[in-house]
C-alpha positions as CSV (number, residue, x, y, z in Angstrom):
1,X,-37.4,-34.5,39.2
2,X,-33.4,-34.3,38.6
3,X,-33.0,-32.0,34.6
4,X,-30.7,-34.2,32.6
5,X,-27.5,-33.0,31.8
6,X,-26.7,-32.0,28.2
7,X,-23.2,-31.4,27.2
8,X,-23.0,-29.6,23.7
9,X,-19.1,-29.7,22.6
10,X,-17.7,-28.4,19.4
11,X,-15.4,-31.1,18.8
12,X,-14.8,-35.0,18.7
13,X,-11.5,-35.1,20.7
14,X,-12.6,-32.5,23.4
15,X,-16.7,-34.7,23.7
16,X,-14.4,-37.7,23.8
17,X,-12.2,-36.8,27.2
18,X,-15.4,-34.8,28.8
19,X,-16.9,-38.3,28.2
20,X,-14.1,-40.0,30.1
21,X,-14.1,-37.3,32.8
22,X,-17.8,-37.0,33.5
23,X,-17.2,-41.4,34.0
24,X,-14.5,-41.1,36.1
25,X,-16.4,-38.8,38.3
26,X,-19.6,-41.2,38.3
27,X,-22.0,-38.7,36.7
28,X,-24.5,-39.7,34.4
29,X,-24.4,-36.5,32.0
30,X,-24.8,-36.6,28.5
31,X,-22.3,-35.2,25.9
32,X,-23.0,-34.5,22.4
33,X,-20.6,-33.4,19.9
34,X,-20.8,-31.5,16.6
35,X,-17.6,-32.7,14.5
36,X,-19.1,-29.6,11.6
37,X,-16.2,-27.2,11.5
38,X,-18.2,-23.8,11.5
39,X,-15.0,-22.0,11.6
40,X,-14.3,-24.1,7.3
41,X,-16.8,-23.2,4.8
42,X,-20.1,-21.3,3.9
43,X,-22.6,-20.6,6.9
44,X,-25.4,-18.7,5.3
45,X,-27.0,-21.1,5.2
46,X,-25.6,-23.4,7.3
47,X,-26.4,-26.2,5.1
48,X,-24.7,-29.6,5.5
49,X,-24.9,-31.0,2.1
50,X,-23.6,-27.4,0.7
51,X,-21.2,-27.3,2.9
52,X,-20.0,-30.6,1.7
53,X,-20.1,-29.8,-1.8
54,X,-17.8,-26.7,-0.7
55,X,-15.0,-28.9,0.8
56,X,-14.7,-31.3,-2.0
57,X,-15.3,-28.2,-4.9
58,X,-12.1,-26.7,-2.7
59,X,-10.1,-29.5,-1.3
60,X,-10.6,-32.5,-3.9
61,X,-11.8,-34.6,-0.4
62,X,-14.7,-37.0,-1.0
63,X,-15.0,-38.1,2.9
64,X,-16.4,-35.0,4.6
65,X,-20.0,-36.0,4.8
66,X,-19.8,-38.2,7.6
67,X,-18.3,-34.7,9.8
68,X,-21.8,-33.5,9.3
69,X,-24.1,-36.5,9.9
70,X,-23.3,-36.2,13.8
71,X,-24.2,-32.5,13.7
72,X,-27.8,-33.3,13.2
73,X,-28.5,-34.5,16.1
74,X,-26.6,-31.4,17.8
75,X,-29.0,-28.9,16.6
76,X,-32.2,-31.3,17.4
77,X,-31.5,-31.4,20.9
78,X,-31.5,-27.9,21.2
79,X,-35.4,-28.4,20.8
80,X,-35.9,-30.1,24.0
81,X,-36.7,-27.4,26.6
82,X,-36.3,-29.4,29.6
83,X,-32.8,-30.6,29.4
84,X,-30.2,-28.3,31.1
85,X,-28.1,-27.0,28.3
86,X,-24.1,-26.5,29.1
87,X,-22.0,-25.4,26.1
88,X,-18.4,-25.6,26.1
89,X,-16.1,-23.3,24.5
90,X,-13.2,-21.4,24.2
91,X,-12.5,-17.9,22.5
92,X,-9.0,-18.9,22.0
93,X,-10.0,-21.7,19.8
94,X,-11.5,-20.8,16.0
95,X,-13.2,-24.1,15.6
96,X,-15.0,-24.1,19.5
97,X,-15.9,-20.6,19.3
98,X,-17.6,-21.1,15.5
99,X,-19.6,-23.9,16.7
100,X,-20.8,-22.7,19.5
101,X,-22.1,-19.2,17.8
102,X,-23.8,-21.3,15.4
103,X,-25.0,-23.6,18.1
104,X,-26.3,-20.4,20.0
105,X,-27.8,-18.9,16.9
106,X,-30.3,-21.8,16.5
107,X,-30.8,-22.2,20.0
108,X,-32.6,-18.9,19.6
109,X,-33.6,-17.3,23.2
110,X,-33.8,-20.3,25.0
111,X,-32.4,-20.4,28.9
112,X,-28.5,-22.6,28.7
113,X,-25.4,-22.4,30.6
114,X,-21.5,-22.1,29.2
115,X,-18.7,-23.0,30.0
116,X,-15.9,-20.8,28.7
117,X,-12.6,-21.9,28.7
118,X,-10.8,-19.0,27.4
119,X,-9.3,-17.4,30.3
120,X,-9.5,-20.5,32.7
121,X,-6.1,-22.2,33.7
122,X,-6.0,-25.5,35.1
123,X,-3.1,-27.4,37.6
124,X,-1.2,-30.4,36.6
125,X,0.0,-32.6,39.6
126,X,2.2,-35.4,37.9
127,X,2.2,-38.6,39.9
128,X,6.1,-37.9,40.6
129,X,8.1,-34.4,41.1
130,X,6.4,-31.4,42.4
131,X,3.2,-30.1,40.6
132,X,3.2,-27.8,37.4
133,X,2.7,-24.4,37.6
134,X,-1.2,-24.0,36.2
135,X,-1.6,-23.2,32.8
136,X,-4.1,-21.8,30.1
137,X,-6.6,-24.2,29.2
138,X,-7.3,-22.9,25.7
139,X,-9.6,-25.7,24.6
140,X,-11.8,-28.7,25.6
141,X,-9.7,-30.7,23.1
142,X,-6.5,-30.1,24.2
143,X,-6.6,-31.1,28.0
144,X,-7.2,-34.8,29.3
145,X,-10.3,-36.6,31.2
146,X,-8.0,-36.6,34.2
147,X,-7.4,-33.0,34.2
148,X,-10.9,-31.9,33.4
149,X,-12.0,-34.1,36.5
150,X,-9.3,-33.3,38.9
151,X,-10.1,-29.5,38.3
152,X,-14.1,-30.4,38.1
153,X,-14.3,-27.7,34.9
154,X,-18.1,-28.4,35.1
155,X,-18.6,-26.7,37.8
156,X,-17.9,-23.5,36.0
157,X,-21.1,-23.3,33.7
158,X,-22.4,-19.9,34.8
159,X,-26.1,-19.2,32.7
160,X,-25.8,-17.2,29.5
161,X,-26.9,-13.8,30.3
162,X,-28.9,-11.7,28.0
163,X,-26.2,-9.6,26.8
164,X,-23.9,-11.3,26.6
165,X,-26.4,-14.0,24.1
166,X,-27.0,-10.5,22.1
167,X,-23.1,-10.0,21.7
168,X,-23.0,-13.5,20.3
169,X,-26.0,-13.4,18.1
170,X,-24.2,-9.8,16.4
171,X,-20.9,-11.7,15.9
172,X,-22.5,-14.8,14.3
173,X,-25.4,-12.3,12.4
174,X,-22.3,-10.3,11.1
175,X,-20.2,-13.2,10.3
176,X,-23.0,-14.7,8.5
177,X,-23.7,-12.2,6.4
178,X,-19.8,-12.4,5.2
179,X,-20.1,-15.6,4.1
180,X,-16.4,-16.2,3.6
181,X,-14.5,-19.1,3.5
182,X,-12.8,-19.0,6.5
183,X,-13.5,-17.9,10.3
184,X,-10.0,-16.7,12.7
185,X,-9.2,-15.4,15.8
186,X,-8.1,-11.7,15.5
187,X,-7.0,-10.5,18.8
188,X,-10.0,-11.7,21.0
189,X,-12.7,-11.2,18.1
190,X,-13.8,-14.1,15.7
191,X,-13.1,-12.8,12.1
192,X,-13.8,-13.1,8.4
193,X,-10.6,-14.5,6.6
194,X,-10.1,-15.8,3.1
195,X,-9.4,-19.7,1.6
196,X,-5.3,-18.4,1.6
197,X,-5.4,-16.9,5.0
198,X,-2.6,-19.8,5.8
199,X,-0.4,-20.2,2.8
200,X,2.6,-17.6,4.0
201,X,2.7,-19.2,7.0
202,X,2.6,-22.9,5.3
203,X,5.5,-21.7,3.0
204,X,7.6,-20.4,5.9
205,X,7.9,-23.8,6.9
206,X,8.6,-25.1,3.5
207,X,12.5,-26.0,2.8
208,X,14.1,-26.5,-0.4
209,X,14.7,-29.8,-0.2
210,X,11.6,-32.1,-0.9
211,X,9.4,-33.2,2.2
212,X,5.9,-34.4,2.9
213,X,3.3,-32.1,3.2
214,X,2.0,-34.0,6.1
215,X,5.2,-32.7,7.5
216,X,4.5,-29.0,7.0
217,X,0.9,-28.7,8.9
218,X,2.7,-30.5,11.7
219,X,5.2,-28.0,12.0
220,X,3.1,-25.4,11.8
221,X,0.0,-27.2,14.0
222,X,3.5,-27.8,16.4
223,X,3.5,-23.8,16.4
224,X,0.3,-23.2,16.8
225,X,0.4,-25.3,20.5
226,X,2.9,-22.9,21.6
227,X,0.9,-19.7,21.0
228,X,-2.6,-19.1,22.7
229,X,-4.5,-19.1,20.0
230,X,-6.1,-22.5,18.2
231,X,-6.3,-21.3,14.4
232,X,-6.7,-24.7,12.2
233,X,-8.4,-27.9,12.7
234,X,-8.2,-31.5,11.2
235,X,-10.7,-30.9,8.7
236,X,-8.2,-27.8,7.2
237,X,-5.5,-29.9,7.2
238,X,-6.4,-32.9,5.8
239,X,-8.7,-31.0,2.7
240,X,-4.7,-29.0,2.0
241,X,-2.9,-32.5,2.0
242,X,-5.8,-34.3,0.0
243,X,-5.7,-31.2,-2.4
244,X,-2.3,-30.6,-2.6
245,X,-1.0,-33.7,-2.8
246,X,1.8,-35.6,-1.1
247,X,4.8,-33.7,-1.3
248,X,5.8,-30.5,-1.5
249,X,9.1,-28.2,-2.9
């Protein structure tokens, strides 16, 4: 008897073009998505409804809930011993590699497979001109169905070895007992960071002329796609804008 297929991804936009892909290629896998930004927010415990109550206390948004709703079923499924597990991630991306500890930490020592992005570069081949030179992957969410199919990135889940599951479980057990409001990428290790971890670099890309704030996180989320690292997240940026307001000077 065939295993199903579980696909565990750590964000909406990267479950949504594995969806497409895994269609396009005419396989019947399943993907489920956690859209809980473990990388925003208290994680001992790793209580929804607290972590809720943080964003709003924090960022003045009211509309977080429904982030967490779809996470439920995340960590249920990691009770069903015959499905093959595959977890997608990549260390380059704060809000992949966060899910995916936590992901891992309640999946306790049970057998799964990942797929990890992080060093994994993928080809382009435009319909017209010659093809692109490959390039860093860096996350699920950033590349398209077509290019995860063309370049079958399933094929790289490898099984989670022992140590490497240990090396996890003391990140997350260490990270954990931080508690602190933010998660970052430091070099190639997932770190502790406080709530104003991103203010200098907001204000370096204020002006002195008046201008939406919207305007700011897009210059600096524009920045961000042109380094190899994946700091912030939608959830970051629209509790700044819904706390801070519309404008800034």
């Amino acid at each position: 008897m065939t295993q199903t297929i579980l696909h565990f991804v750590f964000t909406d936009s990267g479950a949504g073009c594995l969806v497409e892909a895994l269609r396009e290629a005419d396989r019947d896998d399943h993907v489920i998505a956690s859209s809980d930004a473990m990388n925003l927010g208290p994680i001992n415990p790793a209580d929804p409804s607290m972590r809720t109550k943080w964003v709003e206390a924090e960022f003045g948004w009211t509309d977080c809930s429904s982030s967490t709703v779809g996470s439920k079923r995340l960590w249920n499924e990691t009770l069903f011993p015959n499905h093959r597990k595959i977890a997608w991630l990549s260390r380059r991306s704060a809000a992949e590699y966060a899910g995916f500890l936590e992901w891992l930490w309640r999946l306790g020592e049970a057998p799964c497979e990942v797929v990890d992005m992080t060093d994994v570069e993928v080809s382009y081949r435009p319909e017209h001109g010659p093809p692109r030179p490959p390039v860093l992957a860096m996350s699920l969410a950033l590349l398209s169905h077509h290019t995860i199919r063309k370049n079958k990135l399933w094929d790289l889940a490898e099984p989670l070895q022992a140590a490497a599951r240990r090396r996890y479980h003391d990140v997350w057990r260490q990270l954990r007992s931080e508690n602190a409001p933010l998660r970052v990428i430091d070099g190639d290790k997932l770190v502790s960071a406080p709530i104003t971890f991103f203010d200098a670099k907001l204000l370096s890309y204020a002006k002195p002329d008046w201008q939406k704030v919207s305007n700011i996180f897009a210059q600096m989320l524009l920045s961000e796609a042109n380094d190899t690292l994946i700091q912030t997240d939608q959830m970051l940026v629209t509790g700044h804008q819904c706390h801070g307001g519309q404008r800034h000077s």
